[in-house]
C-alpha positions, 0 to 999 in steps of 0.5 A: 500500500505505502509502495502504491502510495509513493509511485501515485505521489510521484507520477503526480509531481511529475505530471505537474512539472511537465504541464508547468508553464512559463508566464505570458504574461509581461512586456515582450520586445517584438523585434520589429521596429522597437515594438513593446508589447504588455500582455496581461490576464483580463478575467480568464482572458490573456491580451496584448497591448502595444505599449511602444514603438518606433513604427509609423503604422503602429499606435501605442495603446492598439490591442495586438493580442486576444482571446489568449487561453493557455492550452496543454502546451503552451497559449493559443489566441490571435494576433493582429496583423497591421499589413493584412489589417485582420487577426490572424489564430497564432499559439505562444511557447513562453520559456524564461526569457524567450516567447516563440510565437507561431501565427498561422494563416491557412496552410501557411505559419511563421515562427519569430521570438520575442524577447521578455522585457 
């Protein structure tokens, strides 16, 4: 009994290292044009805000990120695209300093990272 108890104790501690997450949430450096992003929880919502930048078509205050949920492996949600003017489904990998970001757009996606602030 103790024997089965132990392994159960064990596989649950496991299992919570392996679904562990890395926060989203903070300011995040794009790597295009200077462009720093806030994402914040809101109720049970992530969303993403451009707190600066050095673009001419970006507008500080503009939401770039919604409806962000955490899924088993990472985040899923949108992410605006100013060139195409529309959001497009995108999933988030955040480690510790990195956040790989894969946007994807009918059979087509584009990993780029950014850099935690």
């Amino acid at each position: 009994m103790v024997k089965q108890i132990s392994t159960f104790i064990l596989l649950f501690f496991i299992s919570m290292t392996v679904y562990a997450q890395y926060p989203i949430e903070g300011k995040w450096d794009t790597k295009n044009h200077g462009t720093i992003l806030s994402i914040s929880k809101n109720k049970e919502i992530y969303e993403g805000f451009i707190k600066s930048t050095g673009s001419k078509k970006a507008v500080e205050g503009k939401q770039m990120i919604r409806n962000i949920q955490p899924t088993k492996n990472g985040f899923e949600g949108e992410i605006y695209s100013i060139k195409q003017d529309k959001w497009l489904d995108a999933e988030f990998y955040p480690k510790e300093e990195i956040m790989e970001v894969k946007v994807s757009v009918g059979f087509l996606s584009k990993t780029v990272e950014w850099e935690r602030q």
